[in-house]
N, C-alpha and C positions, 0 to 999 in steps of 0.2 A: 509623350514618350510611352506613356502606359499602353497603348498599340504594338509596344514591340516585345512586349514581357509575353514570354512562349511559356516557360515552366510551369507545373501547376502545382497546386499546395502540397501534394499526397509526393512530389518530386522532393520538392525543399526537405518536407520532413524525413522522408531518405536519407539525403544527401547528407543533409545538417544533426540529426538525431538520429539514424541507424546507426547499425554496427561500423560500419565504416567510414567515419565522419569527416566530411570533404572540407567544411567549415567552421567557421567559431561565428556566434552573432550574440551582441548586446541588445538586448532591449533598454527602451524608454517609457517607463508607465508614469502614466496621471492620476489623481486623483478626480473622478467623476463628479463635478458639482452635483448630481441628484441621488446622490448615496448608493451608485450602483459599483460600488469599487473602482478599480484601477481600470484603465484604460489604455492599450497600447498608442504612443503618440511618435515612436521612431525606434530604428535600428541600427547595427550597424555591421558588416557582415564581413568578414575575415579569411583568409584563407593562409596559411604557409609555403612559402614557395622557394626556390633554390639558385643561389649564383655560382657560377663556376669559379666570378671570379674572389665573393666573401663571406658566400656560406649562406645559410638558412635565412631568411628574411619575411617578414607578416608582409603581403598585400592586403590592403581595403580595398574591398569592391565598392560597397556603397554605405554612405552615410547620410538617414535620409530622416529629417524632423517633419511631421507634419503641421502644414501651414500655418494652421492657430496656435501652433506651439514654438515655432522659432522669435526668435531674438531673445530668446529666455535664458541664455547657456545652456541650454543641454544638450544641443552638438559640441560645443566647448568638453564638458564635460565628458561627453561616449568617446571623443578625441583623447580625451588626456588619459582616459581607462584603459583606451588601445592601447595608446602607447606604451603603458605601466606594461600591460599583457606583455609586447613585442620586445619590453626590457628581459620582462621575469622569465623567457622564455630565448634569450640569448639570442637575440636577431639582429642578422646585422644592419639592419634600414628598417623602416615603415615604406614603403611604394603604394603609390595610388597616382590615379590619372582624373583629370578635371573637366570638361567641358570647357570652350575656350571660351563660351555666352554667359557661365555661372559667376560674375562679377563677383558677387557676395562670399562665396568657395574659394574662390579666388584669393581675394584679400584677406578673407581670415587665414587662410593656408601661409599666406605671406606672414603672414604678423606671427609665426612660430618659428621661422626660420625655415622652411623648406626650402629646395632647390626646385626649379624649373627645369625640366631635364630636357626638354623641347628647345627652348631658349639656353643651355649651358653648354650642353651636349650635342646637341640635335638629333637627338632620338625619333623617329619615330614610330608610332605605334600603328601594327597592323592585326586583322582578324579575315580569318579564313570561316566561310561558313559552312553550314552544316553539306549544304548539295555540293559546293567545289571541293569539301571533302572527299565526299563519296564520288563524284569522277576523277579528281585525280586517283584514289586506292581503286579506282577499275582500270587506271594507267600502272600498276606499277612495275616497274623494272628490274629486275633481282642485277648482280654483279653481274653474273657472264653477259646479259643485255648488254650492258655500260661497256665491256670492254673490248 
């Protein structure tokens, strides 16, 4: 999947630490067995977002532990600190979406109580990209068009 990551560092840090901060992200540091300090070993990257129909609510984009470091809890953990966030900041949900291959994501997700909004609901999720963007807004049609 790392082939489809388009952003580049100099973007995040915009995004996420400029003036107008698009995101919230946790870090996960290690301790470097050879006395070089910490180490980053995962994230987890946040956004606020809005329902019409219960108000403000935290999306996670992604919560991601590297390889040598999972089964350790501390996606458990960056989990449970979200959460705290998504309290102390009056929200009404935590939302995030899963890969349906991520067995492991999966089951842990289960073992906190989430809902399956795919299997509850039947939700599903779609994304528009960057180029059908940009042809459709070279389609666009003001009122008097439409009527």
């Amino acid at each position: 999947m790392s082939d489809q990551c388009k952003i580049t560092g100099e973007q995040l840090r915009k995004d996420g630490f400029g003036v107008n901060k698009l995101f919230h992200c946790i870090v996960c540091e290690a301790l470097d067995n050879k006395n070089e300090g910490a180490k980053l070993v995962g994230f987890c990257l946040s956004f606020f977002a809005y329902s019409t129909w219960e108000g403000k609510f935290l999306h996670m984009e992604d919560l991601y532990i590297h390889k040598d470091h999972r089964r350790k809890g501390l996606g458990t953990k960056m989990f449970h600190h979200l959460n705290k966030f998504a309290v102390e900041n009056d929200c009404c949900r935590l939302q995030f979406a899963v890969l349906n291959w991520n067995k492991p994501a999966i089951d842990f997700y289960n073992t906190l109580g989430v809902i399956n909004l795919t299997e509850k609901e039947g939700w599903n999720v779609y994304r528009m990209t960057s180029s059908v963007m940009q042809q459709l807004a070279g389609q666009l049609v003001t009122v008097d068009d439409a009527i």
